[in-house]
N, C-alpha and C positions, 0 to 999 in steps of 0.2 A: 554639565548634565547630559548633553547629546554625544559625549564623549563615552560616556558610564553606560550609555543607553548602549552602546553600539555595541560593548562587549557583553551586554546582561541578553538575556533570552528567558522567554517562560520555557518553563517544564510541565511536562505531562505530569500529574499526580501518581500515574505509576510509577515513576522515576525514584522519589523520593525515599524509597527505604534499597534501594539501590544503592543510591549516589551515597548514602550513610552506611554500608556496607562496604562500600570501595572506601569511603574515608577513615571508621577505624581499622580496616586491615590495613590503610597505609601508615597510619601510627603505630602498630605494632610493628611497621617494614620498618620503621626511623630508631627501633630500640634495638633491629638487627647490624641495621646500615646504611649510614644516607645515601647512598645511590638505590639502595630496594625503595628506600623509603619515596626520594623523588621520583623514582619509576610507576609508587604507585599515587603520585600525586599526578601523575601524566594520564595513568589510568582512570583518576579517577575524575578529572577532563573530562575525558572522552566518553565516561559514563553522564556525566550531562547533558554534554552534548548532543549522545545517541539521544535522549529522551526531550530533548528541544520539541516545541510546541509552537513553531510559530505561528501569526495571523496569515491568514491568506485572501486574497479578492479575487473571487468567483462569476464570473459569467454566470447572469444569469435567464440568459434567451432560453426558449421552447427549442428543445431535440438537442440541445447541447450535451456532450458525452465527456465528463472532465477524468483526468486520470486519477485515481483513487488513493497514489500513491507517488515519494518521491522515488528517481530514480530512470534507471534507462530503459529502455523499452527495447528490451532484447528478441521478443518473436511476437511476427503478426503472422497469421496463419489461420484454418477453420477447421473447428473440433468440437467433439462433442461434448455438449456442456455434461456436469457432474450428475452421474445417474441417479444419484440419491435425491434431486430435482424432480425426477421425472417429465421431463422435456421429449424423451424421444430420443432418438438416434442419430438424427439429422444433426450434421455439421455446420455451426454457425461461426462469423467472425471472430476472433480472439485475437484481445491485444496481452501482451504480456508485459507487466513492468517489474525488474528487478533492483530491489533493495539490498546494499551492501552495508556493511555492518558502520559506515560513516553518514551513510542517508540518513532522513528525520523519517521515523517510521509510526506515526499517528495514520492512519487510513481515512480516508475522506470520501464523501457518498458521490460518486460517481454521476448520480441525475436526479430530480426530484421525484419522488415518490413514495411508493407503500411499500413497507416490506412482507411480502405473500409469504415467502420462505424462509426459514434459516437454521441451516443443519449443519453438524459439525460431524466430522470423520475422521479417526486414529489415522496413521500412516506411517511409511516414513521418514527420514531425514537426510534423503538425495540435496544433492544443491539444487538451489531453488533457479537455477538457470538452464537446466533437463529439462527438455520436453517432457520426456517420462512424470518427471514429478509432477503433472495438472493429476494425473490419475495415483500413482506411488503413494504422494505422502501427504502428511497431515492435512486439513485443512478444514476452514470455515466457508462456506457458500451459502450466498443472498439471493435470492429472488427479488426483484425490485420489479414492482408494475409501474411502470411510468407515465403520463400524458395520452389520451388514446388508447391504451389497454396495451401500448409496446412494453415488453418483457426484457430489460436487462440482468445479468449473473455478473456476480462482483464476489471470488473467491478469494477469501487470503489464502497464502500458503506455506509452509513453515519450510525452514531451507536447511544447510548443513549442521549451521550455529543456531540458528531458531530453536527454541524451545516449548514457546507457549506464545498460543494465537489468542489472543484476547479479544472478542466483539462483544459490543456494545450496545448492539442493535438487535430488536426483538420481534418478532411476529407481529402486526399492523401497526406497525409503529411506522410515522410518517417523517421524512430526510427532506431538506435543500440540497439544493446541489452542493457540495462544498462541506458538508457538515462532518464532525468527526464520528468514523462511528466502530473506530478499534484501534489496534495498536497489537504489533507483534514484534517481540525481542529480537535482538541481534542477528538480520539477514534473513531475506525472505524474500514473498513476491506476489506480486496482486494481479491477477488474470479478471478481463472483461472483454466475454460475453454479447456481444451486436446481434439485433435481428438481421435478421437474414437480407442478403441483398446492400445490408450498408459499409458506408465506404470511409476507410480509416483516415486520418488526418494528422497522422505520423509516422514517421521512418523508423524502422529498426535503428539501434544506433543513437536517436535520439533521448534527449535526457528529458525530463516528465517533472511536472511539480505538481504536488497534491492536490486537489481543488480548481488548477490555476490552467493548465494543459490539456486544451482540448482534442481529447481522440476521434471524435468522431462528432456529426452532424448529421441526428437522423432526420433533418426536413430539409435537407440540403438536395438538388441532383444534381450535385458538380461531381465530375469525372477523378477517379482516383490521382491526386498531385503528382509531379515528379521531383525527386531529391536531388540534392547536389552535393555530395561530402568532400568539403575544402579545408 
């Protein structure tokens, strides 16, 4: 049984008329040719797996910042959050986590709270590993009031292969940290948002699990870490 467990994984419900899409087009590949055919049995693998839903265990202390998404954390930086917010001009904290079309892409709520905002914007379909693309292309953006009245932004972003950003989350509707509250198709990227002044708790470079990875500590006053890449 702990055997069977270890290869079985839950799926997103969105997955499912997916992974039944990749299975009869690879029945139709096995009346062309068994190698189309097992090609798209590898395919269609890998279509479950992108839509994996596993559990996670989330810290749950006051001012924890967890990353929202798997994936590596390719730009920290300060920018200004998405106009459509109305936040102002001011350049705040951003961490950036990028999703490659192998990551488990369920999106996970970042800190506990309310959701003030949430707007969605056309764009387009740069990879989602461009600075350009926070502003270029598609995306969804959250206002989250936190603990205190702090202001966290939790954007998905749709990337070259992405297609459709799916959120789940609605206007005062209330998250734990850790909770699911979207999911976007094949490669993407979820940018967060810090008030001002706070200090990141990860390296570029570093790899991020949803829920699990904490970015940041907003009641912390410890001095930005230093990295060591070995």
């Amino acid at each position: 049984m702990r055997a069977l467990k270890s290869v079985l994984f839950p799926i997103h419900p969105e997955g499912f008329r997916f992974i039944a899409i990749f299975a009869f087009l690879t029945l139709l590949l096995f009346f062309v040719s068994d190698f189309l055919g097992w090609v798209g049995v590898i395919l269609t693998l890998w279509c479950a797996w992108f839509f994996r839903d596993p559990a996670r265990v989330t810290p749950q202390r006051r001012g924890l910042v967890v990353s929202p998404a798997d994936g590596v954390v390719n730009m920290i930086t300060e920018a200004v959050p998405p106009p459509e917010l109305g936040l102002g001009d001011e350049a705040l904290p951003r961490i950036s986590v990028f999703m490659n079309v192998f990551n488990c892409h369920v999106n996970r709520m970042p800190v506990s709270g309310k959701v003030v905002k949430s707007l969605y914007r056309t764009g387009q379909f740069l990879s989602a590993d461009l600075d350009k693309a926070a502003e270029a292309n598609e995306r969804q953006s959250l206002l989250v009031e936190a603990e205190g009245g702090k202001q966290i932004v939790v954007v998905q972003i749709a990337g070259l292969v992405a297609r459709r950003i799916l959120c789940f989350a609605h206007e005062e509707q209330e998250f734990h940290a850790g909770e699911r509250f979207g999911l976007i198709r094949f490669g993407s990227r979820c940018d967060v948002y810090l008030p001002k002044d706070s200090v990141p708790r990860v390296a570029v470079g570093q790899s991020a699990i949803a829920g699990e990875t904490v970015l940041a500590d907003l009641k912390s006053k410890e001095k930005e870490r230093e990295t060591l890449t070995s």
